[in-house]
VOPAGU-2260 file (C-alpha; in pm, 1 decimal, decimal comma):
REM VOPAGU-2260
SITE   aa  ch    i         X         Y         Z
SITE  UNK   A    0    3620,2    5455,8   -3599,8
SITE  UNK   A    1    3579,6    5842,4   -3666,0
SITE  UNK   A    2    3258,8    5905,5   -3877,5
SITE  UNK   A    3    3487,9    6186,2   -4093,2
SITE  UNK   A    4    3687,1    5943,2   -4215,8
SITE  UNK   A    5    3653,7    5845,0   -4615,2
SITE  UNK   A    6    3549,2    5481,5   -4713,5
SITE  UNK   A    7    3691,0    5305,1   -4996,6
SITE  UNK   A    8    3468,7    5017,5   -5069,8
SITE  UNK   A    9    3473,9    4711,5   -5310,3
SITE  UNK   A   10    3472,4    4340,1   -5330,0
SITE  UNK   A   11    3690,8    4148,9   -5408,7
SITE  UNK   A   12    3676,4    3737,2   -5518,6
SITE  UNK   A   13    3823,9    3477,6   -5257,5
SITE  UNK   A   14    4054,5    3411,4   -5584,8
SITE  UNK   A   15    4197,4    3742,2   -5485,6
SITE  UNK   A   16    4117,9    3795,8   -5130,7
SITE  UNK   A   17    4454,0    3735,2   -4997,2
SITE  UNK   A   18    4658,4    3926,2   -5288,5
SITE  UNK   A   19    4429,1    4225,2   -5246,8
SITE  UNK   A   20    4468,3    4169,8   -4863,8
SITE  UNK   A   21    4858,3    4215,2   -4825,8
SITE  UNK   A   22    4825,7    4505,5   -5114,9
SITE  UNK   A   23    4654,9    4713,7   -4891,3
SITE  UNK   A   24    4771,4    4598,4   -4526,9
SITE  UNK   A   25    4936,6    4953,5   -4510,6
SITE  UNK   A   26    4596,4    5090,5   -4397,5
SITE  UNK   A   27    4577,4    5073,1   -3995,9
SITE  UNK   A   28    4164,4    5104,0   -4056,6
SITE  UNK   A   29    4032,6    4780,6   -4266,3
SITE  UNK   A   30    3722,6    4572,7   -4278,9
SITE  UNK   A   31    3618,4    4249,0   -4445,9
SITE  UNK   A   32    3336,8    4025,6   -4413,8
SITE  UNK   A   33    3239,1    3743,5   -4622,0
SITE  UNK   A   34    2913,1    3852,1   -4849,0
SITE  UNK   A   35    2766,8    3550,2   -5025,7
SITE  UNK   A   36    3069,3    3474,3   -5280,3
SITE  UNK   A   37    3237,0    3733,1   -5264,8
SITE  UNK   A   38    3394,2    3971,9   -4977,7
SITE  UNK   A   39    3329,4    4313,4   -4916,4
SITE  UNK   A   40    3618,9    4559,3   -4804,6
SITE  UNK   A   41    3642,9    4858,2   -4703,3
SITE  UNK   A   42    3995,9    5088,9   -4604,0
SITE  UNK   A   43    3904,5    5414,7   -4375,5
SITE  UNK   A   44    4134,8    5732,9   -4399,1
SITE  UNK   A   45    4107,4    6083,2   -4401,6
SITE  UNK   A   46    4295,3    6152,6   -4714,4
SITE  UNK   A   47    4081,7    6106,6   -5065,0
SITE  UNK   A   48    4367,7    6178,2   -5221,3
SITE  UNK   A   49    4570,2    5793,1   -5088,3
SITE  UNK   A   50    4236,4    5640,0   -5135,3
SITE  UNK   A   51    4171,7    5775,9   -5489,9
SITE  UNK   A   52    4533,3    5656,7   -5583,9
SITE  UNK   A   53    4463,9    5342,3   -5428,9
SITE  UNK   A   54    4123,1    5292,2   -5639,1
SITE  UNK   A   55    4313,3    5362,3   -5940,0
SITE  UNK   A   56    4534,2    5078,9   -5840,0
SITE  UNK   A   57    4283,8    4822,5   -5747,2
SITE  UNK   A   58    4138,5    4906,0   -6125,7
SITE  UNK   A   59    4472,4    4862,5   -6282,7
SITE  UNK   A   60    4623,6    4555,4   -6103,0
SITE  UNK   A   61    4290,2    4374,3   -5981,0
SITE  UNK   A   62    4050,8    4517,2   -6200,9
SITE  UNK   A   63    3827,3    4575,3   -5932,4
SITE  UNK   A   64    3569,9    4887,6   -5899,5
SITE  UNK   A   65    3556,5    5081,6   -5623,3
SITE  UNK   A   66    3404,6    5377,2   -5444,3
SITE  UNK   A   67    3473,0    5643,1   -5227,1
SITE  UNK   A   68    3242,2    5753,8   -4971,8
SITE  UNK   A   69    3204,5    5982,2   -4697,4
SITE  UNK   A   70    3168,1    5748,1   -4364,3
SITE  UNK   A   71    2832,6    5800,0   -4236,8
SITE  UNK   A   72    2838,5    5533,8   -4014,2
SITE  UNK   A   73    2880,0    5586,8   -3624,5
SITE  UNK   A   74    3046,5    5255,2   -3543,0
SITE  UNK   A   75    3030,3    5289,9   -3217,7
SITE  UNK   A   76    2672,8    5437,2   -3166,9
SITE  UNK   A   77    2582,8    5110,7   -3439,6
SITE  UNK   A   78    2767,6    4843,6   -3194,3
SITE  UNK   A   79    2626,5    4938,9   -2855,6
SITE  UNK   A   80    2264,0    4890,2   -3016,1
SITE  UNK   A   81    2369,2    4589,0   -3130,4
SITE  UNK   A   82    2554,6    4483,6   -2823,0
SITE  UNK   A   83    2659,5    4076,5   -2861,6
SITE  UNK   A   84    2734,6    3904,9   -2509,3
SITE  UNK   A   85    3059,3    3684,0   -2570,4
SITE  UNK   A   86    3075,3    3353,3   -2395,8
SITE  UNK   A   87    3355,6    3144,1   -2380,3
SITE  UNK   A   88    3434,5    2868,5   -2171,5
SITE  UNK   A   89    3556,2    3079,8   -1892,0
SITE  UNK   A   90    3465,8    3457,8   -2016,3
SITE  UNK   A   91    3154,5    3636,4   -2104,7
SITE  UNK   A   92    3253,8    3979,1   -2245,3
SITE  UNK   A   93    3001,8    4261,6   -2321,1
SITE  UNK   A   94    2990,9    4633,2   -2327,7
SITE  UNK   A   95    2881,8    4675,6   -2014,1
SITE  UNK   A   96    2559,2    4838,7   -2087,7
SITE  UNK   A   97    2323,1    4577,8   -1916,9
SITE  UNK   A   98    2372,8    4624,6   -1559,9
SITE  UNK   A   99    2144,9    4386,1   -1455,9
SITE  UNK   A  100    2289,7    4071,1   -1651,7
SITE  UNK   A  101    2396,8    3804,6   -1456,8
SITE  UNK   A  102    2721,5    3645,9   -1453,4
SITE  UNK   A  103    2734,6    3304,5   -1589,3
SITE  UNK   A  104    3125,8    3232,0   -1655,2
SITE  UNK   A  105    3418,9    3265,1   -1417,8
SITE  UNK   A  106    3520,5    3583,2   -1558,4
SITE  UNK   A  107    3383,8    3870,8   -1715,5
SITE  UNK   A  108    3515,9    4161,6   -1915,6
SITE  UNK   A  109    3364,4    4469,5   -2035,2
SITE  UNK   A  110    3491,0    4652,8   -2334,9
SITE  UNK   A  111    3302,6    4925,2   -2436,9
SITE  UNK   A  112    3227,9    4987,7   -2821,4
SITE  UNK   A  113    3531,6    5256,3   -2921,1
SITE  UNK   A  114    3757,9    5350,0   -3238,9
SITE  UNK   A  115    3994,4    5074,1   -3154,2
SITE  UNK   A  116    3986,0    4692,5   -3264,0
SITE  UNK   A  117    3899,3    4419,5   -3037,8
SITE  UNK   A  118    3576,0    4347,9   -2888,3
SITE  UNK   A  119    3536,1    3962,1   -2897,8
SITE  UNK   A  120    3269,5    3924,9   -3196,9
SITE  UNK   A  121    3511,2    3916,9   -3483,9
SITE  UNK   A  122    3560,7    3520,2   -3515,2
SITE  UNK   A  123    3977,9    3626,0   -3507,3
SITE  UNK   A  124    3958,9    3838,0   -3153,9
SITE  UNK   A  125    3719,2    3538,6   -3055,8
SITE  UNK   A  126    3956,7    3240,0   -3139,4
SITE  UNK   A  127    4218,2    3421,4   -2987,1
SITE  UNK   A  128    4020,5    3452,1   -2619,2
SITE  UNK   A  129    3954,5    3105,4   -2686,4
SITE  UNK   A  130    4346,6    2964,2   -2775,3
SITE  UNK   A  131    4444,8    3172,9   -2454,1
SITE  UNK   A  132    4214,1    2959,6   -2204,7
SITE  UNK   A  133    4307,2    2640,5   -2398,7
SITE  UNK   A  134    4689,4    2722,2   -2360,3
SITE  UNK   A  135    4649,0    2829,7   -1976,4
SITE  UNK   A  136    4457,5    2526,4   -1901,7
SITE  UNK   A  137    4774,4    2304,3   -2016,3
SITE  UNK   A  138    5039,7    2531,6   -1897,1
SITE  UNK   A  139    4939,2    2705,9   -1616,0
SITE  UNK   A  140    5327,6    2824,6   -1525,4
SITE  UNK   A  141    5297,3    3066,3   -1826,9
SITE  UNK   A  142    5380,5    3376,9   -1631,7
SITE  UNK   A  143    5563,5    3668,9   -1902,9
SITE  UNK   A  144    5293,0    3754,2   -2165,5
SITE  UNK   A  145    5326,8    4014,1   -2489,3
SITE  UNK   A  146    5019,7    4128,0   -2694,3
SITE  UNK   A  147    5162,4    4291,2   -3016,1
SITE  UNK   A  148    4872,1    4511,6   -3131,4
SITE  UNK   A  149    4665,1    4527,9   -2849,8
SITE  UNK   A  150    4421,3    4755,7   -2948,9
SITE  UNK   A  151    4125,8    4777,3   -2680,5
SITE  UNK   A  152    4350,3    4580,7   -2449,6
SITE  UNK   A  153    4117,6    4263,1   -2483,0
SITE  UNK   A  154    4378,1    3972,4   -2515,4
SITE  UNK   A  155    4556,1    4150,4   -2244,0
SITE  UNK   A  156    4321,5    4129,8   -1989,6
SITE  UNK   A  157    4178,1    3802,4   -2073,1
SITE  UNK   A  158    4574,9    3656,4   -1968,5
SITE  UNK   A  159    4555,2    3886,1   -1673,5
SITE  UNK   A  160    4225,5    3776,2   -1551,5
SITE  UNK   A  161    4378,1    3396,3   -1607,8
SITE  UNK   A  162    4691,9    3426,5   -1429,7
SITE  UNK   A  163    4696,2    3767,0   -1228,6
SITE  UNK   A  164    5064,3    3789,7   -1380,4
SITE  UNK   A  165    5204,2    4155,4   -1507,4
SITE  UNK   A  166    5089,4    4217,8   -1875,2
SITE  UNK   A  167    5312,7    4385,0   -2130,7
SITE  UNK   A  168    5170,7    4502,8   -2465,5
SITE  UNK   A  169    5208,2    4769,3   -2749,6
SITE  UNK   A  170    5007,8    4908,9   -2985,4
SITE  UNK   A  171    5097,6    5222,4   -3275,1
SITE  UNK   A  172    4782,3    5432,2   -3277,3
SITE  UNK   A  173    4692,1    5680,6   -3009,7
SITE  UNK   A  174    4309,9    5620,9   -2999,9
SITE  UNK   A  175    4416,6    5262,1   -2883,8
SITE  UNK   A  176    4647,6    5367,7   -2587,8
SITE  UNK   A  177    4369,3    5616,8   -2492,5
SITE  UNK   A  178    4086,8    5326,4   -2500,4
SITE  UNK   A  179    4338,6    5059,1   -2312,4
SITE  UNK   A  180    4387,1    5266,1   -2028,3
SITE  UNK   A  181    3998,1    5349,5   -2000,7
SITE  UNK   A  182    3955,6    4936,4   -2028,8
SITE  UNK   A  183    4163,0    4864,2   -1765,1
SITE  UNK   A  184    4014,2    5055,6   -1517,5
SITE  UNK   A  185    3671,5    5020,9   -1561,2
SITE  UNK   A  186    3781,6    4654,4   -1554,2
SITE  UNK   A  187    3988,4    4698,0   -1250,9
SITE  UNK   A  188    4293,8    4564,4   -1326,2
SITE  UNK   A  189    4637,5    4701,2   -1257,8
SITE  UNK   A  190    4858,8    4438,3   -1389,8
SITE  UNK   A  191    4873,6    4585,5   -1742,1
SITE  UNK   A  192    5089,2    4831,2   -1896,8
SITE  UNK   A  193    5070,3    4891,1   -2318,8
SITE  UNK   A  194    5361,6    5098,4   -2479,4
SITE  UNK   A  195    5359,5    5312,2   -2811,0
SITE  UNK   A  196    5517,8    5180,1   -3017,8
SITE  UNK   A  197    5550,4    4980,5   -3383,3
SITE  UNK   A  198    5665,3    4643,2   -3337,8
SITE  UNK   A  199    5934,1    4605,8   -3055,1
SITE  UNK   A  200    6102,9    4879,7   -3093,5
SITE  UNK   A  201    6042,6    5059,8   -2747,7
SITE  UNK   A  202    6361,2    4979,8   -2525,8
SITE  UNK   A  203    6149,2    4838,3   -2263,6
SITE  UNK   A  204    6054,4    4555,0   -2510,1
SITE  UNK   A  205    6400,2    4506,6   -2642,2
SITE  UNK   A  206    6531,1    4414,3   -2318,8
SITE  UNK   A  207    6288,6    4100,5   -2284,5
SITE  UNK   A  208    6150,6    3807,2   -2373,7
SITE  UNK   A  209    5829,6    3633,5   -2294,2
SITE  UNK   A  210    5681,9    3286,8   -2257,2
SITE  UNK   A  211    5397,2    3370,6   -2442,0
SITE  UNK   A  212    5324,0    3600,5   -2778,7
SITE  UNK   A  213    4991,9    3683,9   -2918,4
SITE  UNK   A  214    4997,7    3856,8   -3234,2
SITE  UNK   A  215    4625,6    3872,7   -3362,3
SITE  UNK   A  216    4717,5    4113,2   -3712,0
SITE  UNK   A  217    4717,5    4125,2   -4058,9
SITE  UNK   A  218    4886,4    3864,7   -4265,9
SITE  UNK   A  219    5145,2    4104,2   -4390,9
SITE  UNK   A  220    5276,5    4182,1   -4092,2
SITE  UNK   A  221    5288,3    3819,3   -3946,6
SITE  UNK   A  222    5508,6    3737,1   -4225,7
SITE  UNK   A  223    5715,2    4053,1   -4224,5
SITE  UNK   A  224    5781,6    4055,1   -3819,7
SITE  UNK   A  225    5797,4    3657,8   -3824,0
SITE  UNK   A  226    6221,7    3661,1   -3732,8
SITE  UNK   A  227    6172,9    3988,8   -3444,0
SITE  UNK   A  228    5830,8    3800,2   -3279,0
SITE  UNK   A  229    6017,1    3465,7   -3258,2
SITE  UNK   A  230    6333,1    3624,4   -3097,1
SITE  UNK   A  231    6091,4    3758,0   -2834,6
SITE  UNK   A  232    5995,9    3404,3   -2764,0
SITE  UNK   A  233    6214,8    3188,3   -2481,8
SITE  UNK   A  234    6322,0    2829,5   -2522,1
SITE  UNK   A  235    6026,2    2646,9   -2480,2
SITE  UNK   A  236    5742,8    2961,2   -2484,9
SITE  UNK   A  237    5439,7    3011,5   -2730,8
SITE  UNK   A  238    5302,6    3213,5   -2959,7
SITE  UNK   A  239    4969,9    3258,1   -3050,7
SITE  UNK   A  240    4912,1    3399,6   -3445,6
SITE  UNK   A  241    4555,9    3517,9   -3563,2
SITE  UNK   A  242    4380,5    3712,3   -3823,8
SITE  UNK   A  243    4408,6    3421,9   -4017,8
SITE  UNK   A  244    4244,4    3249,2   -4334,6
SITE  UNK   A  245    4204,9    2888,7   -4339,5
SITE  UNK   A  246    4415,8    2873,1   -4653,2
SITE  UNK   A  247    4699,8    3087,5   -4514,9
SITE  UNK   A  248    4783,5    2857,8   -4253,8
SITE  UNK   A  249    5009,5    2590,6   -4444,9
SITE  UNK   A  250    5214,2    2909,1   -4555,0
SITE  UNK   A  251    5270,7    3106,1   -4247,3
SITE  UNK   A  252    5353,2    2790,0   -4094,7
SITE  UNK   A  253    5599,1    2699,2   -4309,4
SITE  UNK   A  254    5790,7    3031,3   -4237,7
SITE  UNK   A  255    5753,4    2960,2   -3822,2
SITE  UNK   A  256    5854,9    2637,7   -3865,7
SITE  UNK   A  257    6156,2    2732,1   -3972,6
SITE  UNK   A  258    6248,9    2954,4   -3676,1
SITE  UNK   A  259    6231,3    2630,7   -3446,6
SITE  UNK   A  260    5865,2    2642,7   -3365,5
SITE  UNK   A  261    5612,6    2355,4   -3448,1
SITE  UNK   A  262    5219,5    2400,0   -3406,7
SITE  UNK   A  263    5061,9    2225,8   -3085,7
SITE  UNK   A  264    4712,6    2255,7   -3243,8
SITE  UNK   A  265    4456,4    2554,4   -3425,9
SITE  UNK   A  266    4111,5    2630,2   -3414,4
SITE  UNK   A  267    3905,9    2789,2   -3668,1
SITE  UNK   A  268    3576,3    2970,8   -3717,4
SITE  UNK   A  269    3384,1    3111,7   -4031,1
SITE  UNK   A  270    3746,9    3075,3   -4263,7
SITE  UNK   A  271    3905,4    3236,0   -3982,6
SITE  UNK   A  272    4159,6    3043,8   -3798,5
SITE  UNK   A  273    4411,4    3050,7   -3495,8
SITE  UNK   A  274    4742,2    2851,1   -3451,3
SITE  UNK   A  275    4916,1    2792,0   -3093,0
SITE  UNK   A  276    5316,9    2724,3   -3179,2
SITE  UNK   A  277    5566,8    2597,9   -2904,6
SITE  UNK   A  278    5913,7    2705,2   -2967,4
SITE  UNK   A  279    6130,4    2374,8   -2964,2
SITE  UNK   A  280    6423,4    2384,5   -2684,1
């Protein structure tokens, strides 16, 4: 995340979270983490002049104060200091920074700290990793796999490290294209491919459909793409949803459900949680 960019920060009640969340799910640059009660957010952009109209918004509707701030933070100088090794059952992913660690797990990844999302320590990237094995380990003829909004490429890879099967992903933002290709070579892998697009709109995508979709996004967009990710899905496939709050699940399920697909289980972490659906043939 660019250091020039302009922060917008408040916090908001878990009353609100979720309203405030799909108000400003818009923004491709968001963070939230859960602060004692409350939850801190923040919305990075470039242009004071959405964020100030924003702020005035968030006064109006929410009542919530805000600032704005210049973004003095480095975020990717601050995570390779604080470099986290992932484990998993199967995975261990890092930056790659400690040459000398040794490998404990099956597989390893490294993902370098960068301007895109997806390193494996936010509990939604994590539980996705996580649902992938768990799915893989039960089905292991899951060959055709779509990430939508890939971002450093890390669900992608984790599948292709699994099953050694040709990857297919897309992603909107530039920085993210540029990191996924840098990923998957310094990872080796040549199974991959990630398109530029929003959504499935690329005619590459159109003409398919996969056994398996991970979508690990915002709400909003879960619920907006719900009919268009479900098409993608053949008789009998998965797809795996994240970027989820515990007390979103019973909606968003509702709306799958009633596109033919029932939940084959969930896991959760920190009020984040993950659900695996099978589409019914």
């Amino acid at each position: 995340m660019d250091s020039s960019l302009l922060e917008l920060k408040f916090k908001v009640s878990k009353k609100n979270l979720e309203k405030v969340l799909n108000f400003i799910s818009n923004f491709e640059n968001i963070s939230w983490f859960k602060e004692k009660k409350n939850w801190q957010i923040s919305i990075f952009n470039n242009k004071k002049e959405v964020l100030e109209s924003y702020r005035k918004r968030l006064k109006q509707i929410y009542k919530i104060d805000s600032n704005i701030n210049k973004n003095e933070t480095n975020w990717t100088n601050y995570n390779q200091k604080n470099e986290k090794i992932i484990r998993t059952e199967l995975f261990e992913i890092s930056q790659g920074l400690n040459k000398q660690l040794k490998k404990k797990k099956k597989h390893s990844l490294s993902i370098p700290a960068c301007n895109s999302f997806g390193t494996g320590q936010h509990e939604s990237t994590l539980l996705s990793i996580i649902a992938i094995e768990k799915l893989i380990k039960k089905n292991k003829k899951i060959h055709s796999f779509f990430d939508l909004g890939t971002g450093t490429g890390i669900l992608s890879f984790v599948f292709s490290k699994l099953t050694k099967s040709r990857i297919l992903s897309c992603d909107i933002d530039p920085a993210s294209i540029k990191n996924f290709k840098e990923n998957m070579k310094k990872n080796k892998l040549s199974n991959c491919k990630n398109l530029k697009c929003n959504g499935f709109r690329h005619n590459e995508i159109r003409k398919k459909s996969f056994e398996l979709v991970v979508c690990n996004i915002l709400l909003k967009q879960l619920i907006k793409m719900a009919k268009q990710i479900t098409k993608k899905v053949r008789s009998g496939g998965y797809i795996i949803l994240s970027g989820i709050l515990n007390h979103q699940i019973n909606f968003l399920y509702s709306i799958y459900y009633s596109y033919n697909f029932v939940m084959i289980f969930k896991l959760s972490l920190n009020n984040w949680t993950v659900i695996v659906l099978k589409k019914r043939i």
